[in-house]
C-alpha positions as CSV (number, residue, x, y, z in Angstrom):
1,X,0.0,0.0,0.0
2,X,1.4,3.5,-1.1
3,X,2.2,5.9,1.6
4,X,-0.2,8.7,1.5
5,X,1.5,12.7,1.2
6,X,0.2,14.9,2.9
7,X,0.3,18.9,1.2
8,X,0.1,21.0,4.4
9,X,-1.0,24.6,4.0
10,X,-1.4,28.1,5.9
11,X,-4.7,27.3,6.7
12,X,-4.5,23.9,7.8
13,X,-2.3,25.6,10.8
14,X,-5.4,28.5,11.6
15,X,-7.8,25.2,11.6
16,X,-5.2,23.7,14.4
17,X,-5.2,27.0,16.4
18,X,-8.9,28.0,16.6
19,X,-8.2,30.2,14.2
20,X,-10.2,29.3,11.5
21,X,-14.2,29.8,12.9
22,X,-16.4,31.6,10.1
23,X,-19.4,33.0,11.7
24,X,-20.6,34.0,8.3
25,X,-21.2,30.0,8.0
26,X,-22.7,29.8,10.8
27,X,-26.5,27.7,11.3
28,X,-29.2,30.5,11.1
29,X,-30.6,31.4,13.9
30,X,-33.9,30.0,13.2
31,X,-32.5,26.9,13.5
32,X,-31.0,26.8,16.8
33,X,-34.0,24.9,19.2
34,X,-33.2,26.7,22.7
35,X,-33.4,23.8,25.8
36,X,-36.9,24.2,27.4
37,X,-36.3,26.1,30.7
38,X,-38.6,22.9,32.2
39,X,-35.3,20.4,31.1
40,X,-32.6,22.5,33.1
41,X,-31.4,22.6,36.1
42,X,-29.1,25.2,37.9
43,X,-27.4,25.2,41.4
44,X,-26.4,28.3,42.4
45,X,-23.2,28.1,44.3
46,X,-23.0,30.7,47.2
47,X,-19.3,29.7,48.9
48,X,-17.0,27.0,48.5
49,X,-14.2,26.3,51.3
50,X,-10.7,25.7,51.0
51,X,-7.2,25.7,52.8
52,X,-6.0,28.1,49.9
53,X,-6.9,28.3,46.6
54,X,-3.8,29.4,45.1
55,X,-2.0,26.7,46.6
56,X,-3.4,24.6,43.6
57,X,-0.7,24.8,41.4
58,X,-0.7,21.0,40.0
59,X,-0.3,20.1,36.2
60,X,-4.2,19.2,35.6
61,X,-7.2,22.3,36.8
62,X,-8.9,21.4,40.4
63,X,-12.4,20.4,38.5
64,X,-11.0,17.7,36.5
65,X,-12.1,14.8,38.5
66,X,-15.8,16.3,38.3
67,X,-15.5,16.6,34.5
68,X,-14.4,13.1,34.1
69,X,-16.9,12.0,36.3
70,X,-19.3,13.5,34.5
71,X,-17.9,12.7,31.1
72,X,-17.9,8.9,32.0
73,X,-21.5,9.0,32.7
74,X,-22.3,11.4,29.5
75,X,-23.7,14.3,31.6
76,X,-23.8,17.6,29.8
77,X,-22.4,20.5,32.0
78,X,-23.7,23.9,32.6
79,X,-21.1,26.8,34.0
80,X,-22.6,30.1,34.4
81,X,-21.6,33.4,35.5
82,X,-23.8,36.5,36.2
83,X,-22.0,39.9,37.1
84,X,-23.6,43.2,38.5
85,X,-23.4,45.8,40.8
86,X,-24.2,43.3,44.1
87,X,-21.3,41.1,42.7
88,X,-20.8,37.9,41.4
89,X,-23.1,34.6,41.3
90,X,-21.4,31.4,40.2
91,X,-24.1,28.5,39.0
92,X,-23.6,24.8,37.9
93,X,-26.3,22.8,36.4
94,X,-27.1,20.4,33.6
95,X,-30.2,20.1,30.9
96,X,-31.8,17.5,29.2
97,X,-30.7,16.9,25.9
98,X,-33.7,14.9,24.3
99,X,-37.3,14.3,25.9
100,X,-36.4,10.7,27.0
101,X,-33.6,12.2,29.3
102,X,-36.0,14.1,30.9
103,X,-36.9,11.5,33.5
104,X,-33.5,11.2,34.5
105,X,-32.6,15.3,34.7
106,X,-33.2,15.5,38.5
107,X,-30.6,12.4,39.0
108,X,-28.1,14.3,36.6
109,X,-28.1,17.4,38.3
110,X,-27.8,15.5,42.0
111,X,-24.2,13.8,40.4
112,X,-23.4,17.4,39.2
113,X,-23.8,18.9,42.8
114,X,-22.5,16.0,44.6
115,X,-19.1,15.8,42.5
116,X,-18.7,19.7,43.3
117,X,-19.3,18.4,46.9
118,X,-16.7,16.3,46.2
119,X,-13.8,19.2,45.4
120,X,-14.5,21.3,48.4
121,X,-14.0,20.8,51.9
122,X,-17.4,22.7,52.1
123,X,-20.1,24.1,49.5
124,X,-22.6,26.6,50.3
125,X,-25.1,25.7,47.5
126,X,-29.0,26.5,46.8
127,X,-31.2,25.3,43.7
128,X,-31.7,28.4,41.3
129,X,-34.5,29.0,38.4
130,X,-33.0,29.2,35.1
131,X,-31.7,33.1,34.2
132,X,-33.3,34.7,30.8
133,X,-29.7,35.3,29.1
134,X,-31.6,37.1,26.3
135,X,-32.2,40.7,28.2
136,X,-28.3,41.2,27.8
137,X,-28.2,42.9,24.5
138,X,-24.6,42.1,23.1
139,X,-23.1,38.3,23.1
140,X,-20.4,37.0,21.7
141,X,-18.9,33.3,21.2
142,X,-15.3,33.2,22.3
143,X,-13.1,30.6,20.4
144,X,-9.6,28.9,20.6
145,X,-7.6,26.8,22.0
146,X,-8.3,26.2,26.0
147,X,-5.1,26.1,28.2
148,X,-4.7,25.3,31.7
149,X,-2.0,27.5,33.6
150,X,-0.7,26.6,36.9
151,X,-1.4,29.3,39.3
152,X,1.8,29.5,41.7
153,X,2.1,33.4,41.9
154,X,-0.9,36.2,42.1
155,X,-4.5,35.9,41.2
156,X,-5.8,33.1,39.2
157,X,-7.1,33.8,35.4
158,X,-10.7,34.2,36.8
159,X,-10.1,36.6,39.6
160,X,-7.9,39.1,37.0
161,X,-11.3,38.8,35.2
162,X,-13.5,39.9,38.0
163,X,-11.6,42.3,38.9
164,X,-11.5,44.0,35.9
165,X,-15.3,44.1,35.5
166,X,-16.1,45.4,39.2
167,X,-19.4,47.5,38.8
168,X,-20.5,45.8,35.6
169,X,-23.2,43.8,34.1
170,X,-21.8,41.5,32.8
171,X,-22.5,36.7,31.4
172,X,-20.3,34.0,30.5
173,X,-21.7,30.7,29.7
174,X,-20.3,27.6,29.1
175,X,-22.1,24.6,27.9
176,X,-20.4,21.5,27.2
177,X,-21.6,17.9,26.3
178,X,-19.3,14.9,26.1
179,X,-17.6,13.2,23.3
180,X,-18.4,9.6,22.7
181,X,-15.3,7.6,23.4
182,X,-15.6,6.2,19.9
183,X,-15.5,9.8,18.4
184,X,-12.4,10.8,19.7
185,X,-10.5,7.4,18.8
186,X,-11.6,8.0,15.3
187,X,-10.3,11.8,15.8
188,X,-6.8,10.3,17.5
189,X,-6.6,7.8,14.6
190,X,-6.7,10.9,11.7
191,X,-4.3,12.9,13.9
192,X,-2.0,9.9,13.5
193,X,-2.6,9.5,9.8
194,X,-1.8,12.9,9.2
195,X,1.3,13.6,11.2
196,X,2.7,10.2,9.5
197,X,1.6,12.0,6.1
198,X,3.5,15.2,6.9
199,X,6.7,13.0,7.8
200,X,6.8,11.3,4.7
201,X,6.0,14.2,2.5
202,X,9.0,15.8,4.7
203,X,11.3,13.3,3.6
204,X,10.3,13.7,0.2
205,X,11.0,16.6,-0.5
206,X,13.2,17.9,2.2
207,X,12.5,19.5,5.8
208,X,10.4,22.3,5.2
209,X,9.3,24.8,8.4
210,X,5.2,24.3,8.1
211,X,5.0,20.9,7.5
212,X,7.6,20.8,11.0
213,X,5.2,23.5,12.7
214,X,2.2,21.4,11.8
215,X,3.4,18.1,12.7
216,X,4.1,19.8,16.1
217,X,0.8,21.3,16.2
218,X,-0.7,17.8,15.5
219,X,1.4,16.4,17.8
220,X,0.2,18.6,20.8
221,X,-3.3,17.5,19.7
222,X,-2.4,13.8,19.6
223,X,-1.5,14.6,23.5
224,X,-4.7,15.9,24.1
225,X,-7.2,12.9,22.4
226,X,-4.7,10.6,24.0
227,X,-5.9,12.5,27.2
228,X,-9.5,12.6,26.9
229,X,-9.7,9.1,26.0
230,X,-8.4,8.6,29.5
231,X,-10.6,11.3,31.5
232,X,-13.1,12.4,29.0
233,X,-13.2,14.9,26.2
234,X,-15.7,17.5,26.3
235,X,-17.5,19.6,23.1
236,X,-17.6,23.2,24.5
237,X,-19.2,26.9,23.6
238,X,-18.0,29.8,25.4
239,X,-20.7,32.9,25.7
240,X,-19.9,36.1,26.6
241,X,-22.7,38.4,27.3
242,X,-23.1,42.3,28.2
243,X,-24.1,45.9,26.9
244,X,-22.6,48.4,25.6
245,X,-20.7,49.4,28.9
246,X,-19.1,46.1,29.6
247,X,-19.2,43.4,26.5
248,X,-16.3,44.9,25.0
249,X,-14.7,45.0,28.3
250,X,-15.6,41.5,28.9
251,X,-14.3,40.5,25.7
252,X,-10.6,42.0,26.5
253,X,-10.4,41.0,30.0
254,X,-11.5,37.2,28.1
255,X,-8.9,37.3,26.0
256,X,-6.0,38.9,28.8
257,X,-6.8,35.5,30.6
């Protein structure tokens, strides 16, 4: 069987970044069915307690365990954020993703709450009524590639963000719903194909700096799907919401983080 070349190109490197999202190809917006506010649920989280939470400085973020949990029982996973003048309200919840789930919603939203139990010496939590999102007039999606930095010095990436938005109204939602285990084999086993593509087109015709960058940049990925068939891989959207005094705040202080 022939070895199979692989031409690699600028934009095979934006795809690999994050860099390559066209909203102008986006779905319209009359096709996007919003989850029935009747097949969420939301726990709004009032206090957590820990020795320090800058002392976490470890090479994975403190919420992993919860997300694999979660993954390895295919639990979506709510995250939401709500800034204003009183300060800041952190929730965690679930939803049901077709009608047959709904039976089972309650049950997913108890292994949410009880693996956030889990994290925290202590959790200061209440039930909470899904927000209307829509009254914030400007939202944006954020995109990229997600990276987890070890926080041994000053404020975490989170706290530089609050801080920067004291006084403002401000969102940031982030839904995420597993990966089937299956899916992201299939995703590791084209990584492979194409990094050994890029090698042999490489010795064909001679080193060549992006088809190096992009093995690298496949590479990294390979890391990643090797990961998340260990501890679960997650498909994620990133909201930002605000008006005119704070989304374009919000979307700076985002991107500083």
């Amino acid at each position: 069987m022939a070895n199979r070349t692989l031409d690699v190109r600028p934009d095979a490197l934006d795809y690999l970044t994050g860099l390559s999202l066209d909203f102008a190809t986006m779905p319209a917006l009359a096709s996007w069915r919003p989850v029935d506010p009747r097949a969420r649920r939301l726990a709004l989280v009032r206090g957590v307690g820990v020795p320090d939470v800058t002392s976490h400085d470890g090479p994975a973020p403190l919420s992993e365990p919860m997300l694999a949990g979660l993954a390895g029982e295919s639990i979506p996973f709510a995250f939401q954020v709500l800034g204003g003048f009183g300060g800041t309200q952190f929730s965690v919840g679930t939803w049901a993703s077709s009608q047959a789930d709904l039976a089972q919603l309650d049950q997913q939203q108890h292994i949410v709450t009880s693996l956030l139990d889990g994290l925290f010496a202590f959790v200061d939590r209440v039930p909470a009524s899904p927000v209307d999102l829509g009254a914030f007039p400007l939202a944006g999606i954020a995109h990229g590639i997600p990276q987890h930095d070890a926080v041994a010095d000053g404020p975490a990436p989170w706290d530089r963000l609050l801080r920067s938005m004291q006084g403002l109204r401000f969102g940031v939602l982030v839904l995420a719903e597993p990966i089937d285990p299956s899916t992201i084999s299939r995703l590791r086993n084209v990584a492979l194909d194409d990094v050994r593509a890029a090698l042999v087109a490489e010795d064909a015709r001679g080193p060549g700096p992006l088809a190096q960058l992009y093995a690298s940049q496949v590479d990294a990925m390979l890391s990643s799907l090797t990961r998340a068939l260990a501890i679960g891989g997650w498909r994620t959207a990133v909201y930002l919401l605000g008006d005119s005094a704070s989304y374009w705040q919000l979307s700076a202080a985002w991107q500083a983080t």
